[in-house]
Residue frames as qw, qx, qy, qz and C-alpha x, y, z in Angstrom:
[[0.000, 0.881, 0.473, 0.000, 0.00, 0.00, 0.00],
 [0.412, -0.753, -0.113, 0.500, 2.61, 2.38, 0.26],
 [0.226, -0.187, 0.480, 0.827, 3.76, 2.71, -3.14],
 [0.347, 0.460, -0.072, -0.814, 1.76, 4.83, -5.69],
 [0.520, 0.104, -0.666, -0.525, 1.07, 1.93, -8.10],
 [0.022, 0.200, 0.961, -0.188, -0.41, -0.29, -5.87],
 [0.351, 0.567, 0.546, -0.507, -3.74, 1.65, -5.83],
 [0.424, 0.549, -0.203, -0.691, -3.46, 2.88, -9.44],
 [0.222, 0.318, -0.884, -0.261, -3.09, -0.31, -10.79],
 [0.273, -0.212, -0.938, 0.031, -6.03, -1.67, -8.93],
 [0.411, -0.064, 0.030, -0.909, -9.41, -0.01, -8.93],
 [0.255, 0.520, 0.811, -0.087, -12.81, -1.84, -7.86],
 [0.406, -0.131, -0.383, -0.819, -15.55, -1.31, -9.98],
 [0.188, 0.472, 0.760, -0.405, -19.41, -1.68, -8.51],
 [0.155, 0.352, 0.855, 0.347, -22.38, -0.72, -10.23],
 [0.180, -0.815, -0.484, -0.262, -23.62, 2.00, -8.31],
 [0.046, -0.712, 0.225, -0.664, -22.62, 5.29, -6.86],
 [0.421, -0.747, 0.244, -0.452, -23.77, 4.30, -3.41],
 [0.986, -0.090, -0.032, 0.136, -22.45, 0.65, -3.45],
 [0.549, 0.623, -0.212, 0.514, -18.94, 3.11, -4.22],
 [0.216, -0.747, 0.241, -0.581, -19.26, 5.25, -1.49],
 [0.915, -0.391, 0.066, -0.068, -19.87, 1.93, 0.71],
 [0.920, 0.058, 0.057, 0.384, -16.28, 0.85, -0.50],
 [0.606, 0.464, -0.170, 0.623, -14.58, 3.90, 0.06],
 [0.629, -0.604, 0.267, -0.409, -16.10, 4.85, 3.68],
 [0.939, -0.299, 0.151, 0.072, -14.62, 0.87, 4.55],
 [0.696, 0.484, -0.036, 0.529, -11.30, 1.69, 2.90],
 [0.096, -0.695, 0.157, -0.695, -11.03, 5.15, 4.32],
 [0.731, -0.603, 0.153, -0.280, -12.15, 3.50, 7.97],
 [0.975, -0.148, -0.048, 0.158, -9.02, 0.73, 7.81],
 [0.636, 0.420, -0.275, 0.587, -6.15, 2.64, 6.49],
 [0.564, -0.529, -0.195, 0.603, -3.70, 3.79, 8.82],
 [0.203, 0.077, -0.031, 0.976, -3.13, 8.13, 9.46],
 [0.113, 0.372, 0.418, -0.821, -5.01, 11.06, 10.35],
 [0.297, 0.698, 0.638, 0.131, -7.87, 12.95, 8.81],
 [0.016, 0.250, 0.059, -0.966, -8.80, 16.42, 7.80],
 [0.321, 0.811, 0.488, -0.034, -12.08, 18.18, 7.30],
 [0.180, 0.085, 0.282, 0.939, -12.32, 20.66, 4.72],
 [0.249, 0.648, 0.491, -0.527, -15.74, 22.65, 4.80],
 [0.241, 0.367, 0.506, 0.742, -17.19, 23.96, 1.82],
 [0.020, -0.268, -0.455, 0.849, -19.70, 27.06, 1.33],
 [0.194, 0.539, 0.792, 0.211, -22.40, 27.90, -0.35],
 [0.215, -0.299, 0.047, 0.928, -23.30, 31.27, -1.88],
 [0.531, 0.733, 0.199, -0.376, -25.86, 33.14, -4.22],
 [0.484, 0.102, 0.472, 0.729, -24.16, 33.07, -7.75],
 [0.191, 0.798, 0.124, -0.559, -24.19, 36.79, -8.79],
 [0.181, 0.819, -0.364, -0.404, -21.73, 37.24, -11.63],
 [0.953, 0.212, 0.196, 0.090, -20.98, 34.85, -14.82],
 [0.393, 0.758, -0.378, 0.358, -17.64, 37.02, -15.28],
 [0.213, -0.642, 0.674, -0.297, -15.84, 35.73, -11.67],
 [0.981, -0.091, 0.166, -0.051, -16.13, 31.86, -12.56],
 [0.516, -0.514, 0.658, 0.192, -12.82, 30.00, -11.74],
 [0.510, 0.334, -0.700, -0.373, -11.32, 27.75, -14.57],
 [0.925, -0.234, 0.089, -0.286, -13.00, 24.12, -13.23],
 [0.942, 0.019, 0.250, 0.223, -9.80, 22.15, -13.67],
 [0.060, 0.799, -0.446, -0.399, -6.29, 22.97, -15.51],
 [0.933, 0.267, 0.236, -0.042, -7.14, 20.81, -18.51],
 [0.244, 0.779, -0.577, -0.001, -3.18, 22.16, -19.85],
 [0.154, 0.428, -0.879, 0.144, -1.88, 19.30, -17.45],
 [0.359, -0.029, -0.926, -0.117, -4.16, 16.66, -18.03],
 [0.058, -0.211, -0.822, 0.525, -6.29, 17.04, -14.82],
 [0.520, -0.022, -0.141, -0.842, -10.37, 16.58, -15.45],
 [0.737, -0.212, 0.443, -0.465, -12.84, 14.67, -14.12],
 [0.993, -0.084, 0.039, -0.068, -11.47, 11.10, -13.54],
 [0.451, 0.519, -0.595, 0.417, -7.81, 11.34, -13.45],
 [0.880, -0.375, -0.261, 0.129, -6.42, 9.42, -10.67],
 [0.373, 0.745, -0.380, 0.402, -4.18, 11.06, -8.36],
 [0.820, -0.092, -0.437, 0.358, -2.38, 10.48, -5.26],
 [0.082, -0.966, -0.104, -0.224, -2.72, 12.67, -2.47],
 [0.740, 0.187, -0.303, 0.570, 1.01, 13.76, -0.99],
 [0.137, -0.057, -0.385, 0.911, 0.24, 17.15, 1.38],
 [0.135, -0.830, -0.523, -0.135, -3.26, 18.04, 2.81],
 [0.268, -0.079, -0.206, 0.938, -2.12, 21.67, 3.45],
 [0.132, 0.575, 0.428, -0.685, -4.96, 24.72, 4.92],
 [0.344, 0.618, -0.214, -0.674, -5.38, 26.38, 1.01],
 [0.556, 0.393, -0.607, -0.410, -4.08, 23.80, -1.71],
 [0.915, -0.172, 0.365, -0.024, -4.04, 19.90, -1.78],
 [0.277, 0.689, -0.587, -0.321, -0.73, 18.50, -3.55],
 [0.938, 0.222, 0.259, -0.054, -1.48, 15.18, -5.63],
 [0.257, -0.503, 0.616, 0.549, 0.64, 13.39, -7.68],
 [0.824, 0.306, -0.047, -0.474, -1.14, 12.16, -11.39],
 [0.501, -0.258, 0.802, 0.199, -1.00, 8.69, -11.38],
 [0.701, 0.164, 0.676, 0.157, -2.98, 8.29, -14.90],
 [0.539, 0.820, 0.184, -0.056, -3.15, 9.53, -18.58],
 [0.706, 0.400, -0.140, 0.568, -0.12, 11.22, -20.46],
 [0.010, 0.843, -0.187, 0.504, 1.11, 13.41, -17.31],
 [0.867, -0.164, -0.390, 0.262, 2.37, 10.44, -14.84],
 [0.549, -0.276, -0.252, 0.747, 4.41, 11.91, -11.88],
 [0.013, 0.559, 0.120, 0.820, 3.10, 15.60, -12.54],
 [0.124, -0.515, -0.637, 0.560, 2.77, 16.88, -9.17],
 [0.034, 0.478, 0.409, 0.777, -0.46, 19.05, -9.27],
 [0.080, -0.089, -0.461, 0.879, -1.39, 21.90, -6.69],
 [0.218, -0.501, -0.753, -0.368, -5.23, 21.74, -6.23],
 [0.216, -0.118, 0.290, -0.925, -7.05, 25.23, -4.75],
 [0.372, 0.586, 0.588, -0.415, -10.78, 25.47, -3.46],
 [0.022, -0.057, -0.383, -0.922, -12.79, 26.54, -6.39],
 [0.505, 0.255, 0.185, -0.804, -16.20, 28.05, -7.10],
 [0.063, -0.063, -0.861, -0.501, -18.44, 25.82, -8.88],
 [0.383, 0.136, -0.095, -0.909, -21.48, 26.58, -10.11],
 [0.294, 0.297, 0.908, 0.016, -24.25, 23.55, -10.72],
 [0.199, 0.206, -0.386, -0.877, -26.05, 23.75, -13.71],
 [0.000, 0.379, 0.888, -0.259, -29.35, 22.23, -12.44],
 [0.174, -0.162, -0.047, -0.970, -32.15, 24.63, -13.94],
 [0.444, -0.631, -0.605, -0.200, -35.13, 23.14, -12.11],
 [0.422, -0.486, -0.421, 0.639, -33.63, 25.20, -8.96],
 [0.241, 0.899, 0.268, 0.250, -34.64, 28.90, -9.38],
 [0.081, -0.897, 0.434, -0.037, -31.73, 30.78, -7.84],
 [0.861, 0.333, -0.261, 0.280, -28.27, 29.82, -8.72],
 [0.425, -0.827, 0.352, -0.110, -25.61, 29.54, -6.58],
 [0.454, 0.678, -0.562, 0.132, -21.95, 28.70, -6.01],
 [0.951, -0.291, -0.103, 0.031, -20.11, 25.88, -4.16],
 [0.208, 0.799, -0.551, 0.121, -16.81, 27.05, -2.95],
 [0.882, -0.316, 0.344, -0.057, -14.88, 23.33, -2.24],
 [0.162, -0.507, 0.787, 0.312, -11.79, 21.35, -3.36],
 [0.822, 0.296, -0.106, -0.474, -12.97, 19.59, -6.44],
 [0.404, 0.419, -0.798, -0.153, -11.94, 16.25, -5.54],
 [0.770, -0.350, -0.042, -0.532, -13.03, 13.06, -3.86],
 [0.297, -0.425, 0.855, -0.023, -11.15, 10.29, -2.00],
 [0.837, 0.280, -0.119, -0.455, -11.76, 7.29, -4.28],
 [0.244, -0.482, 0.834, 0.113, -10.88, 3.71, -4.43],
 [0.336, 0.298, 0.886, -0.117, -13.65, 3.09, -6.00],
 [0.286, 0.296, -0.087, -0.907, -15.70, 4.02, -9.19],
 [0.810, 0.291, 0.248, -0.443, -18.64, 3.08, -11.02],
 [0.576, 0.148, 0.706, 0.385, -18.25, -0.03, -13.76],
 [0.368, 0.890, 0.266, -0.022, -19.79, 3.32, -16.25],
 [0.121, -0.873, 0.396, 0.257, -16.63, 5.73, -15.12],
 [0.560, -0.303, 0.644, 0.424, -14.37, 2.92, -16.21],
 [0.800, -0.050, 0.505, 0.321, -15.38, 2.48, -19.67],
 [0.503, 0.857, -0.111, 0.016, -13.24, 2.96, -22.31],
 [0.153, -0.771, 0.618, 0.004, -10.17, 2.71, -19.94],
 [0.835, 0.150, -0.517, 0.113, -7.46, -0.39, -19.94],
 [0.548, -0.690, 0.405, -0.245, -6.70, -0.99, -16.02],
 [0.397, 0.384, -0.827, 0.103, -3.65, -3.88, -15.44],
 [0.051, -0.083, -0.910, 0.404, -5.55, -4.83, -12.40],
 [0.385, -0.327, -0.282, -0.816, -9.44, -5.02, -11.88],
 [0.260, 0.145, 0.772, -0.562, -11.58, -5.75, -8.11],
 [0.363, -0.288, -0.351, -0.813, -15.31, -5.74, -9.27],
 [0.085, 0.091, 0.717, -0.686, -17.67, -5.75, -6.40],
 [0.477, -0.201, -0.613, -0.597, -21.16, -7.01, -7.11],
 [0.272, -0.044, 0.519, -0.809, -23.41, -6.41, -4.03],
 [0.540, 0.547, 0.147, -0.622, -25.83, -5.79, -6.33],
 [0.680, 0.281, 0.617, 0.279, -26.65, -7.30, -9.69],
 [0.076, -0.179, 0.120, 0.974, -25.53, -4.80, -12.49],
 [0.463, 0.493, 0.543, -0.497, -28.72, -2.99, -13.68],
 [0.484, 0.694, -0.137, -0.515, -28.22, -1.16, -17.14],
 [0.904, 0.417, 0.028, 0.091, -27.37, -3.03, -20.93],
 [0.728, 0.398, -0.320, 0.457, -23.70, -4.15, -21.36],
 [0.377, -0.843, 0.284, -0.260, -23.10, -2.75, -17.99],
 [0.661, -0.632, 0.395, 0.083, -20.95, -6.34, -17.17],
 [0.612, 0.578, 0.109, 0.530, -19.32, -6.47, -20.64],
 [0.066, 0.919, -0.148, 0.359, -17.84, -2.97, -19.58],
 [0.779, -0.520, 0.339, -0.084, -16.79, -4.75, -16.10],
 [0.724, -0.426, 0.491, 0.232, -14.73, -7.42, -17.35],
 [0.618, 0.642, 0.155, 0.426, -13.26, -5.74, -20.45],
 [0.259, -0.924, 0.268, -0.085, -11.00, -3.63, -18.53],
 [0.559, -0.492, 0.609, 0.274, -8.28, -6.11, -18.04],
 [0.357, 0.619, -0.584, -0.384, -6.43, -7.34, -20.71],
 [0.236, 0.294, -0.898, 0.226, -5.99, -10.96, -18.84],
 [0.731, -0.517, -0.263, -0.359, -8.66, -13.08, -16.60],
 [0.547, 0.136, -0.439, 0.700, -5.46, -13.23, -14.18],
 [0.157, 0.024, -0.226, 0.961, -5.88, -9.83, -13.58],
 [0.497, -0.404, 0.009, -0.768, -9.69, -9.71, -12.61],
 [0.100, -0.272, -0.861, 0.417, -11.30, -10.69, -9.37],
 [0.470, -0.488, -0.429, -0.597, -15.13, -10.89, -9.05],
 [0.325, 0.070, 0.683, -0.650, -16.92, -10.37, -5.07],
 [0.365, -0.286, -0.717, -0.521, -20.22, -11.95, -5.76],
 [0.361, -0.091, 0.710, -0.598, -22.74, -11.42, -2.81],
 [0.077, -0.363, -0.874, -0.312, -25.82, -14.04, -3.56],
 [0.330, 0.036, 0.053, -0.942, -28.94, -12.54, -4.26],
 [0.596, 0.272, 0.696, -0.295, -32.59, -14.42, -3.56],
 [0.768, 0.450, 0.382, -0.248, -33.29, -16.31, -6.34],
 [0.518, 0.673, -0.525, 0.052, -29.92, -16.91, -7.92],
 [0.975, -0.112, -0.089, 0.172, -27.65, -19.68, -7.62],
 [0.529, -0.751, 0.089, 0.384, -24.77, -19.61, -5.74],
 [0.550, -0.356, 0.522, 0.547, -21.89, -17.72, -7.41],
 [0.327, 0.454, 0.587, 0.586, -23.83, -16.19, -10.63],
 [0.056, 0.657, 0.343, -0.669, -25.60, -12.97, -11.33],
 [0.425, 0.613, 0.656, -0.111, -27.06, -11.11, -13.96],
 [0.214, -0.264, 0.376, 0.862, -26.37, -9.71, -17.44],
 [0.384, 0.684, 0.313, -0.535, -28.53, -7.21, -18.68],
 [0.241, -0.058, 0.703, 0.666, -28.59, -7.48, -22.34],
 [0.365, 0.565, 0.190, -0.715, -31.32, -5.72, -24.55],
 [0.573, 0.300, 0.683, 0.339, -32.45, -8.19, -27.56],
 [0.438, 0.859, 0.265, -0.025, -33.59, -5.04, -29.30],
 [0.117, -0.794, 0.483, 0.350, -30.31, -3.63, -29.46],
 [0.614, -0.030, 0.783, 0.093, -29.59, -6.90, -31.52],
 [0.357, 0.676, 0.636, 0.106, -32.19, -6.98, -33.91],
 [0.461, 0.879, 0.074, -0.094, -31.03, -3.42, -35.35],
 [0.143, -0.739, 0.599, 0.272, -27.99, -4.65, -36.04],
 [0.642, 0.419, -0.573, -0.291, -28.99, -7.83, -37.85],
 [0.008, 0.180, -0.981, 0.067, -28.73, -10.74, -35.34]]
């Protein structure tokens, strides 16, 4: 656990947001060292001319990059990036405004927080597209949506290099679970 590729090299995937959170509250509750809170605030949004840049896409860093936190300090956080084409870039991460773009609320307003999240976990959705050298997949739950476990265990290159949790669910045999697959999706392609 102590070196930087052990966790980048070995993400769980789950199916759901909160089945995530479950697995990175129990993660977060075993490892050894301190904590810090950060507080965020919450504001009126007055002015579309004082909005922060969300991210400093220049060096690679937008939602889902993996990084590696290395100083929790009172103003910035300093990560290292463990993925994409900026490997070992150490990046200095402020609070920033952010704005939600939710128009069923009638007054907009601003979120002043550090736009990151402690993660050892991410949905089986976030992953795809990526190649991971190591894959966990956690299946509480049965996945819900089409090709959702196609996405799952296409991540690795190797069946070596995945491990499946399986919890049984009533009315499944022991050790299986359920792939959503949409015959119509089929049938306009010609099978």
């Amino acid at each position: 656990m102590s070196t930087k590729d052990f966790f980048k090299a070995r993400p769980i995937l789950a199916p759901t947001l909160d089945i995530v959170e479950e697995v990175n509250n129990h993660l977060m509750a075993i490892i050894p060292g301190g904590k810090k809170l950060y507080l965020s605030s919450d504001s009126i949004f007055m002015d579309e001319g004082n909005m922060e840049s969300q991210l400093d896409l220049y060096d690679g860093l937008c939602n889902g990059i993996r990084l590696q936190v290395r100083k929790l300090g009172n103003h910035v956080i300093e990560c290292e990036v463990l993925t994409d084409n900026n490997v070992g870039h150490i990046a200095l991460t402020p609070r920033m405004n952010m704005v939600p773009t939710n128009k069923t609320v009638p007054v907009r307003f601003q979120r002043r927080q550090f736009p990151i999240i402690v993660s050892f976990a991410m949905t089986i959705n976030k992953s795809h597209g990526q190649t991971l050298s190591h894959v966990r997949l956690y299946l509480s739950k049965p996945v819900f949506t089409h090709s959702q476990l196609y996405v799952a265990l296409s991540r690795v290159k190797s069946k070596r290099d995945l491990k499946v949790l399986l919890i049984n669910h009533v009315g499944m045999s022991a050790n299986s679970t359920i792939n959503v697959v949409y015959r119509k999706v089929f049938k306009k392609i010609g099978f």
